[in-house]
Structure formats: structure tokens, C-alpha cells
C-alpha distance (Angstrom), angle and dihedral (degrees) to the residues before:
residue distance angle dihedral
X1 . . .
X2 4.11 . .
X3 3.30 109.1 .
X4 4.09 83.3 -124.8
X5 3.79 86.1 57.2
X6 3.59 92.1 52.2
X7 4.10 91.7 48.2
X8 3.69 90.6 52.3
X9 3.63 93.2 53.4
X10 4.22 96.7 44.1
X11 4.16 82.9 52.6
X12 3.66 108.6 41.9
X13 3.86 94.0 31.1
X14 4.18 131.0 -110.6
X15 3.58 135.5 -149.5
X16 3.68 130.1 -134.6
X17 4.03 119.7 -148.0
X18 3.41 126.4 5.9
X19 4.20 142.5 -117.6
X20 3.48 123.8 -91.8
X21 4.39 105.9 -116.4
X22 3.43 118.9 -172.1
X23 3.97 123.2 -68.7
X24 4.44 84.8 11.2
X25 3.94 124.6 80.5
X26 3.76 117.2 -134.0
X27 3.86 130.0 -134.1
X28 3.24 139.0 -121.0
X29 3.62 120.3 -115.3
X30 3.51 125.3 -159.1
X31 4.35 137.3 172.4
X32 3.94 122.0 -146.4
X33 3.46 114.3 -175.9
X34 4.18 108.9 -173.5
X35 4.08 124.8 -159.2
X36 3.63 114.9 -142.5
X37 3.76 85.1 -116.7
X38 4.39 88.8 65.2
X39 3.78 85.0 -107.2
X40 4.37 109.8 141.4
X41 3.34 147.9 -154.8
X42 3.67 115.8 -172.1
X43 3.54 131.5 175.7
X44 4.04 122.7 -163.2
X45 3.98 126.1 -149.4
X46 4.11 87.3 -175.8
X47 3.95 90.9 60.6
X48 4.09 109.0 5.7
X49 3.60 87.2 -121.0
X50 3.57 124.2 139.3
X51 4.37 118.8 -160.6
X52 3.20 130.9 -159.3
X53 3.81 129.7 -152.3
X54 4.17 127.6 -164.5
X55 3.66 131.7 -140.4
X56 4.15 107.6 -44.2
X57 3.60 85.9 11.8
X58 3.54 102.2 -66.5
X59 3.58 121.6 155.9
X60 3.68 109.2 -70.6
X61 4.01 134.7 -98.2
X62 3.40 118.7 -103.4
X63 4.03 117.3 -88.1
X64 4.01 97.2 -83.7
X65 4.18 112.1 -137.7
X66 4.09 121.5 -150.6
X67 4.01 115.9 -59.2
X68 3.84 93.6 12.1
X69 3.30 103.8 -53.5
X70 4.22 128.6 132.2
X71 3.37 151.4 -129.6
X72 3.63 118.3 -138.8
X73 3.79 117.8 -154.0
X74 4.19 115.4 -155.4
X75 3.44 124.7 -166.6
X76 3.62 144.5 -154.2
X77 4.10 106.6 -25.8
X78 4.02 87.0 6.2
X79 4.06 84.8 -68.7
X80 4.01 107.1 146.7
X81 3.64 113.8 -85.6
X82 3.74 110.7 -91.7
């Protein structure tokens, strides 16, 4: 894409994948953005979920909060999210 095309769509807004109508299947859209370092952020259409990857694609940091602090994110049964 132009980068033009690309700054038009980053300030009026896009959408990635598309819903399902009758008689036609939708897709699943999804947005990876990669760090030179291999660390991720990828968000899912097909699930709503939204990974995060560390440094050499390790498995991500926690989500960090204002001044430092963090989110913790619990899973089924209060296990850690995984």
C-alpha cells in the first residue's frame, strides 16, 4: 500500500475482516504489530483475544497500569490467564 493510503486509513479509521450476511461466510480479521526485538501484539477477530509476546518472543509482560503499576489477568477458576 502507498504510504498515503496507509495515512488515510490510520486517521479516518479501517476495519479488518468482515460479517457473515446471509448465503456468504465472513472472515476473520486480525492486526499483528511486531517490535524489532520479536516482541507482539496481536489482536484476534476469530476469538476477541488480544496476545502479547516479550523480548525474542517470549511470553509477554503483564498489561502495565499508570506510574508502574499492573493489571493482572486471571483465568478460568482464578488460574493465571493462559
Amino acid at each position: 500500500a502507498r504510504k498515503s493510503d496507509v495515512d488515510k486509513m490510520l486517521k479516518e479509521g479501517f476495519t479488518v475482516g468482515e460479517a457473515g450476511k446471509p448465503g456468504k461466510d465472513g472472515t476473520d480479521g486480525k492486526v499483528e504489530v511486531i517490535g524489532k526485538d520479536g516482541s507482539a501484539v496481536v489482536i484476534k477477530g476469530a476469538d476477541g483475544s488480544i496476545g502479547l509476546k516479550g523480548k525474542d518472543g517470549k511470553d509477554g509482560i503483564g498489561i502495565n497500569g499508570k506510574d508502574g503499576g499492573s493489571i493482572t489477568i486471571h483465568g478460568t477458576n482464578g488460574a493465571d490467564g493462559q
